[in-house]
C-alpha positions, 0 to 999 in steps of 0.5 A: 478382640483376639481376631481384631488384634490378628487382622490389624497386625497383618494388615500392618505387615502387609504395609511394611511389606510393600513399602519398599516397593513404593519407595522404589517406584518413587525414586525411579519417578524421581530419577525419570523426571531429573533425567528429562530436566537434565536434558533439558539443561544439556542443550545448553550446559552441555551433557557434562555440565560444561558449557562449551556455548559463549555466554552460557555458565558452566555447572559443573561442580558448582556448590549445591545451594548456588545453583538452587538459588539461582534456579530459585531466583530464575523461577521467581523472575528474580534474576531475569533471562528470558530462556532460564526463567521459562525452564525454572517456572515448572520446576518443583522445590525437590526439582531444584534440590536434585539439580543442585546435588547433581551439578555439585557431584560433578567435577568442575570444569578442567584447568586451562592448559593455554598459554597465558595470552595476557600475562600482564591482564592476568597479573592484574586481575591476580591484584584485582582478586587480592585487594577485593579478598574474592577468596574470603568467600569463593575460597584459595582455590575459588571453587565456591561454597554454599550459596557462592558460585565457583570461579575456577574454569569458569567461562570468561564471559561468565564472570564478567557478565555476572560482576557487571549484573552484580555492579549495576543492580541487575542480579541479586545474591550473596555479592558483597559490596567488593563484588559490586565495585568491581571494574566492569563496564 
């Protein structure tokens, strides 16, 4: 019995022993595949998250689970763009969550330094923003939170796009009717 005892506790030893090891092998498999996805996502969203392509979102500093849902939505052919779905079919689950929490961890894009082309459009839309209550769910600083995208820095074209999906039913979300009445064309 004594030796059964002896042989069981070492084996367990051994165990512990190398389960950091495998751990580590782990994580560095994990961050090899989240690297050669990030790679993949840089052709388009630009090394830093950044978008600097007309039509294509920016991701930095977007809120995790918006960037999982519509990662997940893509993968599902939920949400339809020919290129996104292709690169979300073969993401996994734990794929999609370290996508999520590294854009988040990124800081969003920079505040515009321009001179304002259109005081009187952006005055508009200051109202637009104000009667709609976009800040009840985007926040005063309309960086997102949750499963709400951010707003600020994003591209023009971006937002339009993405009120215009919303209004004619051709994107799904968290978009409450505010969104979806919006005045696009």
């Amino acid at each position: 019995m004594r030796s059964i005892l002896a042989v069981a506790t070492l084996a367990a030893v051994l165990a512990l022993a190398t389960f950091p090891i495998r751990a580590d092998d782990a994580g560095d498999a994990r961050a090899k595949a989240l690297k050669e996805k990030l790679e993949v996502c840089a052709a388009c969203h630009d090394e830093d998250g950044v978008s600097k392509m007309d039509g294509v979102p920016s991701l930095a500093g977007e809120p995790d689970f918006f960037t999982e849902y519509q990662l997940l939505y893509f993968r599902g052919e939920t949400r339809k763009n020919e290129q996104m779905m292709a690169v979300a079919r073969d993401l996994t689950d734990d794929d999609i969550r370290d996508l999520g929490a590294y854009y988040a961890s990124l800081p969003g894009p920079p505040a515009l330094t321009d001179p304002d082309p259109d005081p009187a459009l952006t005055q508009a839309g200051a109202q637009l923003i104000k009667d709609r209550h976009c800040a009840q769910c985007h926040l005063d600083t309309f960086v997102g939170q949750g499963e709400i995208g951010r707003l600020a820095g994003q591209r023009e074209e971006a937002i339009v796009k993405a009120l215009h999906d919303y209004q004619h039913g051709a994107r799904r979300g968290a978009a409450t009717s505010s969104c979806r009445r919006s005045p696009i064309p």
